[in-house]
Every structure is written in C-alpha cells, then in structure tokens.
C-alpha positions in Angstrom: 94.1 90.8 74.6 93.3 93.3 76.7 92.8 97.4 76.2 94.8 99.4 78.6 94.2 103.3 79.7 96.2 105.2 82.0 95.7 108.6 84.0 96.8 110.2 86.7 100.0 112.0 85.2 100.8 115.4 85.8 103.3 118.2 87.0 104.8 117.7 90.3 107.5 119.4 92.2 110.7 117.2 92.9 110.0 115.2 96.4 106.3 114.9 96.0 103.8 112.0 94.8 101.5 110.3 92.0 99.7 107.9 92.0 99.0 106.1 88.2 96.2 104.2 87.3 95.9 102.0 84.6 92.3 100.6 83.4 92.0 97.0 81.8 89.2 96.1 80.1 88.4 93.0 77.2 89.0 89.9 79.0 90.5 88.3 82.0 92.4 91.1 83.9 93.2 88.7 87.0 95.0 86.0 84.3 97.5 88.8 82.8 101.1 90.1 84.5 100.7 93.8 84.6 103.6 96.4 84.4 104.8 100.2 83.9 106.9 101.0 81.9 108.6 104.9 81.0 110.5 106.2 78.3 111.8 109.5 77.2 113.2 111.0 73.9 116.8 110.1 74.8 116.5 106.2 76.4 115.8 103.3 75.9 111.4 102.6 77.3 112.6 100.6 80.7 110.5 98.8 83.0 110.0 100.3 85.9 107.6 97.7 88.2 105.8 94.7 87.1 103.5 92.1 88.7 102.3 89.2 88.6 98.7 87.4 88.5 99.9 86.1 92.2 100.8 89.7 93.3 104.7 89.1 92.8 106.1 92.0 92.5 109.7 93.4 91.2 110.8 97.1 90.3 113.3 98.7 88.2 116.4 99.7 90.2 116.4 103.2 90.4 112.6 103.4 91.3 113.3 100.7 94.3 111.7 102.0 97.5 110.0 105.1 96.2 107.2 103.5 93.7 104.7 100.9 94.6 103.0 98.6 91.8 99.7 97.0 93.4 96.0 95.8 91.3 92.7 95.2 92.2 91.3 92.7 89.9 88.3 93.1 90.9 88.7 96.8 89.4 90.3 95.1 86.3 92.6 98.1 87.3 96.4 98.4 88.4 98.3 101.1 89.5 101.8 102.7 90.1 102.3 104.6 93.6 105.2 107.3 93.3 106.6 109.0 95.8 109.8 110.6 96.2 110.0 112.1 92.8 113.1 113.1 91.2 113.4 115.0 88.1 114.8 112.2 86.1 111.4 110.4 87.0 110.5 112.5 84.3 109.0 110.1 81.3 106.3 109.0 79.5 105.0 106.1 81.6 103.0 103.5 79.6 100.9 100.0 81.3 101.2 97.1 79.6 99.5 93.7 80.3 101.1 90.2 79.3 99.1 87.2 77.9 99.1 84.1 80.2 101.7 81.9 77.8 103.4 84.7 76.1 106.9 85.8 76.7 106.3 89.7 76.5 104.3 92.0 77.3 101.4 92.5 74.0 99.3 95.0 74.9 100.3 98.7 75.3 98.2 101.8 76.6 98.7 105.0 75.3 100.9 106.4 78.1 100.9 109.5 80.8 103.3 112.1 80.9 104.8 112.7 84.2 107.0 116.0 84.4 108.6 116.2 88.1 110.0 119.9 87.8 110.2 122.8 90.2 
C-alpha cells in the first residue's frame, strides 16, 4: 500500500482556483489508479476525478470542465486542478490510491479542507 498526503487547500473566493497535490510514497506509485474524492458533514464522500495508471481519466458530474485530475509518476505525486469554484465545492477533499487487482480504492490520505466563500 501506499501513504498519501495532500496540500494545497485553502479559502478562496467563489470563481477562483486551486490546485491540490497529493504525495505517494511506499511502493509503486505508477502501478496504482489515483483519485479525489470530497465529502462534507451532510453527503455522502463522492468521487470527484480519478485516473488511471494509463492516464485515463473520468470526473464527477458536477466538477466536469472546471477540475483537472493529472500525475507525474515520476513525482510519485498526483494532483487536482480547480478552477471555477463554486461555494458548494466546498468539502473536505481526500486522495486515495487503488491496488493493481483490488476493486476499491485502499489507501486514504488525511484530506484538505477547501472553503470557496466570499
């Protein structure tokens, strides 16, 4: 499995940009499928981009066209591009990494708040 930290959360008015990072490190980072996920207090954590060890990529509905999942293996790092932020962006978003084999996604980070408010 791998160990997973993210950064780059913050405070941002409505309309502007982050950019998330999310650092792998304790084995083979170019093997795993990479996502972000978000969750707040009253739903449901929902995926919000993933992709794959190819660089296939697919994004949760409501983030379509304004966020950008991307990785840099050689980084062992992947990271979330957000532009166009609403205040329902509003979350904790969390990285997680999925074992070549397994059916979901194992290993979690500890998540970044994101707060899109004027």
């Amino acid at each position: 499995q791998v160990q997973l930290v993210e950064s780059g959360g913050g405070l941002v008015q409505p309309g502007g940009s982050l950019r998330l990072s999310c650092a792998a490190s304790g084995s083979v980072f170019s093997a795993y499928a990479m996502a972000w996920y978000r969750q707040t207090p009253r739903k449901q954590r929902e995926l919000v981009a993933a992709i794959s060890s190819g660089g296939e990529t697919n994004y949760g509905y409501s983030v379509k066209g304004r966020f950008t999942i991307s990785r840099d293996n050689a980084k062992r790092s992947v990271y979330l591009q957000m532009n166009s932020l609403k205040p329902e962006d509003t979350a904790v978003y969390y990285c997680a990494a999925q074992r070549p084999g397994d059916i979901g996604f194992g290993s979690w980070g500890q998540g970044t708040q994101v707060t899109v408010s004027s």
